[in-house]
C-alpha positions as CSV (number, residue, x, y, z in Angstrom):
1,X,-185.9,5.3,-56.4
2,X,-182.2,6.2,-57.6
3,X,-180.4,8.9,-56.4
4,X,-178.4,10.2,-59.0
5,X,-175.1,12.3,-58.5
6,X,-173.6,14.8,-60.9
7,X,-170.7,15.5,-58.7
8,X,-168.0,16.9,-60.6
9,X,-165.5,17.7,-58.4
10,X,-162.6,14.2,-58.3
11,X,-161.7,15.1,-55.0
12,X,-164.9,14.9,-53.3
13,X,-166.2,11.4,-52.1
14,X,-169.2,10.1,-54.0
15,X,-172.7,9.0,-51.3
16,X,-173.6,5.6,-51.5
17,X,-177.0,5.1,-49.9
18,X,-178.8,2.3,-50.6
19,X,-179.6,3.1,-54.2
20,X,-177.2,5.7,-55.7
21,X,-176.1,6.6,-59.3
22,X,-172.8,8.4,-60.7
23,X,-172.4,8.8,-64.4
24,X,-168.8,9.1,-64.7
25,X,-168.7,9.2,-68.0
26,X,-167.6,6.2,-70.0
27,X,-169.3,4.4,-67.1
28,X,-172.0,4.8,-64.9
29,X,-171.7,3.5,-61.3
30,X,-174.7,2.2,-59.1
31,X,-174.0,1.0,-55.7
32,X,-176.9,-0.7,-53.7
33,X,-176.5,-1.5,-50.2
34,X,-177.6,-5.3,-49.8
35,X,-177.8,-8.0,-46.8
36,X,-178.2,-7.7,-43.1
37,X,-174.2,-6.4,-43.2
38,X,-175.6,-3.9,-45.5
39,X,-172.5,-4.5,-48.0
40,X,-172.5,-2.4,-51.2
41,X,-172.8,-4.1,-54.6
42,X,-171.1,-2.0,-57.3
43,X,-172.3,-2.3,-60.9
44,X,-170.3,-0.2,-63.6
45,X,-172.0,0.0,-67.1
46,X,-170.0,1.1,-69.8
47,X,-172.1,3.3,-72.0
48,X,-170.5,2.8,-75.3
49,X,-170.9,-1.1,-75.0
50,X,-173.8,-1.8,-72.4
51,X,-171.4,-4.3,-70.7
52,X,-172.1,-4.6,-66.9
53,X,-169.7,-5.7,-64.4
54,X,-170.7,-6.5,-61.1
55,X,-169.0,-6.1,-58.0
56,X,-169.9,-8.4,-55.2
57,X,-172.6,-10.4,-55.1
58,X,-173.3,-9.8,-52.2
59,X,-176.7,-10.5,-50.9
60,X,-180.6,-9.9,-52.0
61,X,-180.7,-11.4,-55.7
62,X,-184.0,-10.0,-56.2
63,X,-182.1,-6.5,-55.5
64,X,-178.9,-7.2,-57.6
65,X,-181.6,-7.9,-60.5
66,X,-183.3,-5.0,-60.3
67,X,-180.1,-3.0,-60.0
68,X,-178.6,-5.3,-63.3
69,X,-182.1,-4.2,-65.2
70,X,-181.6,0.0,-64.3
71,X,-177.9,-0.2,-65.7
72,X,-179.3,-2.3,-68.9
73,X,-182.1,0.5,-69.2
74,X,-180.0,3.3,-69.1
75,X,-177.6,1.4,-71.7
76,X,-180.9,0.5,-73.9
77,X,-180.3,-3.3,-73.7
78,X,-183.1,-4.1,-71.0
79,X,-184.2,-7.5,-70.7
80,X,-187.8,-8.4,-72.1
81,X,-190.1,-10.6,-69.5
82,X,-188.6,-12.6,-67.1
83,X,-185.1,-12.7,-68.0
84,X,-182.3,-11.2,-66.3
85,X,-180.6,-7.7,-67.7
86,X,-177.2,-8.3,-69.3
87,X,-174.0,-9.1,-66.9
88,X,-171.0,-9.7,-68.3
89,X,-168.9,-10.0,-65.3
90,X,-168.6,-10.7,-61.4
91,X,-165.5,-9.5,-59.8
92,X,-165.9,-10.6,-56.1
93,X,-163.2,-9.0,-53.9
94,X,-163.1,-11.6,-51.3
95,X,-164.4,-14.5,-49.8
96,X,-166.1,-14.0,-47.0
97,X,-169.8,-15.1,-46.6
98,X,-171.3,-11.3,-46.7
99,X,-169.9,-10.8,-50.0
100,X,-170.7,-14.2,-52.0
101,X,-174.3,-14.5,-50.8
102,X,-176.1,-14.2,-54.1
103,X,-173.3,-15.4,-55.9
104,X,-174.3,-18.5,-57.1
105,X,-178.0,-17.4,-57.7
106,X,-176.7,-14.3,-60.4
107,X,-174.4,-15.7,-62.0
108,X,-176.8,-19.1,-62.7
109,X,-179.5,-16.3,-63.7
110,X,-176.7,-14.4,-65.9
111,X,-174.3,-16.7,-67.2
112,X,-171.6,-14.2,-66.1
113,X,-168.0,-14.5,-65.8
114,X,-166.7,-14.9,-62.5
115,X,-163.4,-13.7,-60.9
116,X,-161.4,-13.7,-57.9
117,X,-158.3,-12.7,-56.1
118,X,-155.8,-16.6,-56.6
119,X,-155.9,-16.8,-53.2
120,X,-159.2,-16.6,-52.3
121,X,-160.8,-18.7,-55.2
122,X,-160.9,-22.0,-54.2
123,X,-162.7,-21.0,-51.2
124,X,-165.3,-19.1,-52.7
125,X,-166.0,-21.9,-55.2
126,X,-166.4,-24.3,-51.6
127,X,-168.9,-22.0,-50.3
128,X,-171.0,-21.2,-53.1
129,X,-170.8,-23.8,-55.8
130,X,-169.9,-21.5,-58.5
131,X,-166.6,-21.6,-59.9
132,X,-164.4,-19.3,-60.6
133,X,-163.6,-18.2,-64.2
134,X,-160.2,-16.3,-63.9
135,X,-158.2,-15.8,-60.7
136,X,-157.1,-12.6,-60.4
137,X,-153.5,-11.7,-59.3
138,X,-151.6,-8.1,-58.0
139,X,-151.3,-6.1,-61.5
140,X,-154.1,-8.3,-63.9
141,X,-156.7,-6.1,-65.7
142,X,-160.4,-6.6,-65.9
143,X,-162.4,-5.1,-68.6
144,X,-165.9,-3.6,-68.4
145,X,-166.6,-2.7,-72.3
146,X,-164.2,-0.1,-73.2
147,X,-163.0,0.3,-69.7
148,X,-160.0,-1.2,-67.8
149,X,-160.1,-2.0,-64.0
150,X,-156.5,-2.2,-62.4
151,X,-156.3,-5.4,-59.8
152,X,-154.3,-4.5,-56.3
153,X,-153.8,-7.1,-54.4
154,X,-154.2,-5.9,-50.8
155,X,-153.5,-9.3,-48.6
156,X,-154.4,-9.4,-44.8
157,X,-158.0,-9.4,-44.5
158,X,-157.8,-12.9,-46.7
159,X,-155.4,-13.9,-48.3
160,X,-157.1,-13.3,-52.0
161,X,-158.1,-9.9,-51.5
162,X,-158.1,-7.7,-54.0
163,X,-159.0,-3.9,-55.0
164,X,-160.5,-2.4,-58.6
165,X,-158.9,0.7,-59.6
166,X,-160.4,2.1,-62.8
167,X,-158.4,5.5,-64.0
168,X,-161.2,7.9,-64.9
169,X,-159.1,10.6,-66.0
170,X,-161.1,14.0,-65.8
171,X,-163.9,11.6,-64.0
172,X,-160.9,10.7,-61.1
173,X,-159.8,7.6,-59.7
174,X,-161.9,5.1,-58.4
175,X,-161.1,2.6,-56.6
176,X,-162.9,-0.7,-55.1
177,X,-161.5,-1.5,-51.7
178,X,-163.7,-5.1,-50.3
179,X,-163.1,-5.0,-46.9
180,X,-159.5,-4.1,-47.0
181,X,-159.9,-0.1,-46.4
182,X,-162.7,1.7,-45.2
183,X,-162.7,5.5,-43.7
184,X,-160.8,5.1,-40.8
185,X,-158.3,2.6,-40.7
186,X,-157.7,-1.0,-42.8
187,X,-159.9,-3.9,-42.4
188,X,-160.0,-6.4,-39.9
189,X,-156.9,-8.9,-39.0
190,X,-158.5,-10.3,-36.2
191,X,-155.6,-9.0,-34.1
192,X,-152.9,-10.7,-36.4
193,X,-150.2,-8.9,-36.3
194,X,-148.3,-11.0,-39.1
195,X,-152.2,-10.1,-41.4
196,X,-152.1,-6.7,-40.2
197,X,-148.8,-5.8,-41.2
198,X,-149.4,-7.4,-44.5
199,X,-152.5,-5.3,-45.0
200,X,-151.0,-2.0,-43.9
201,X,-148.0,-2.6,-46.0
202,X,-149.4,-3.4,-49.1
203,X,-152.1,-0.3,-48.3
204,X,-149.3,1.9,-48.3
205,X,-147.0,0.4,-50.5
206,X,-149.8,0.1,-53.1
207,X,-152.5,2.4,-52.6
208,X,-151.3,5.4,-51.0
209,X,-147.9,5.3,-52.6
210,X,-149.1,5.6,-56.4
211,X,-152.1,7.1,-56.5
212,X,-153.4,10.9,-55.9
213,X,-155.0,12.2,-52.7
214,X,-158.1,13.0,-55.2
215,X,-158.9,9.5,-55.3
216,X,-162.4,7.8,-54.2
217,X,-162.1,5.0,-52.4
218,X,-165.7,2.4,-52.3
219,X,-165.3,0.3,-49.5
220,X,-167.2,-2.9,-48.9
221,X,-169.8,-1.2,-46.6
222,X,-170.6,2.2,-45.2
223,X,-169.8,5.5,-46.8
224,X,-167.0,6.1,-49.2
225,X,-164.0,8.7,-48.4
226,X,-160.8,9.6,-50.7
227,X,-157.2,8.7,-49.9
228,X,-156.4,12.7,-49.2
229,X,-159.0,12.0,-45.8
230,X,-157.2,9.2,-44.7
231,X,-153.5,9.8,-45.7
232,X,-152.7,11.9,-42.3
233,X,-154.2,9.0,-40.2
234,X,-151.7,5.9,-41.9
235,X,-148.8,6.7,-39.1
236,X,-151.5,6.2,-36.2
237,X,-153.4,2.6,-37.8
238,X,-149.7,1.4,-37.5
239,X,-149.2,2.3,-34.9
240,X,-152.3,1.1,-32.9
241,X,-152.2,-2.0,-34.9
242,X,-155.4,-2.1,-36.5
């Protein structure tokens, strides 16, 4: 069963869980938490067009599918039979394995578009077969139906990482971090300090520098958090180095 927000307030961060809904209004956003690294798969449905876009593929295609059909029902464009709801698009924000999983398996079922951060594309078409339809660099837009994604390039983590900031305007800023910020610090370098001060630069430089403490960050896995929680704590990740 969904659990469906009406949180109104943009400077509150939104619960995830394992099945939660947000109508925001031009889009709707369902995050499902997926996988034994319990990653959250993001699908915005724009409710003037019934496009879906899909963020991470994550893991558990029997999941993703039934999370694909609940965003096609609400937009009235649910599948008939066996088919797979509508999905126009799969953003993934990295390469790693915990976020490609089901890749190959939705976007076979879908006929999707795929894209990637430049970087990280080539590997993600090794690992999963799939290739990858546009490679996404620092300022590109995505579209979801009448809605535009920003891309941020946030390199450390990978090389190809990448964020999704859609501007929701009384609906607040959301935006789509991977694994490259999570409450609490960036993600991991693996003790890099070259990666980590990539990431931490381009964190600040590109996140935290432009946009408003109102806005809701939806990290790769765990709960979300806004950039007003974490702004105060940028001085000490530095400075520890992680």
């Amino acid at each position: 069963m969904s659990t469906r927000s009406e949180n109104s307030d943009p400077a509150t961060p939104l619960p995830h869980g394992a099945d939660a809904v947000h109508p925001l209004g031009p889009l709707i956003l369902r995050t499902a938490s997926v996988g034994p690294m319990d990653n959250n798969a993001y699908l915005l449905t724009c409710t003037a067009t019934g496009e879906q876009l899909l963020i991470d593929a994550a893991a558990e295609p029997d999941r993703l599918r039934a999370l694909l059909a609940e965003g096609a029902g609400e937009a009235g464009g649910g599948a008939a039979g066996d088919a797979w709801a509508r999905l126009d698009q799969v953003v993934t924000t990295h390469r790693h394995h915990d976020h490609i999983g089901a890749l190959a398996e939705v976007v076979a079922a879908t006929g999707a578009r795929t894209a990637a951060g430049a970087e990280d594309a080539v590997a993600i078409r090794e690992q999963t077969g799939t290739a990858i339809d546009a490679s996404l660099a620092h300022g590109d837009r995505v579209r979801v139906g009448e809605a535009e994604l920003e891309v941020i390039a946030l390199r450390g983590h990978t090389p190809g990482s990448i964020a999704l900031l859609w501007r929701g305007g009384e609906h607040g800023d959301h935006l789509f971090t991977g694994d490259s910020l999570f409450p609490g610090g960036v993600g991991n370098t693996d003790h890099d300090p070259v990666r980590f001060g990539q990431l931490i630069d381009d964190v600040e430089e590109r996140v935290f520098a432009v946009l408003p403490d109102a806005t809701r960050v939806h990290p790769g896995h765990g709960d979300g958090t806004t950039l007003g929680d974490e702004r105060p704590a940028l001085a000490q990740w530095r400075e520890r180095g992680w």
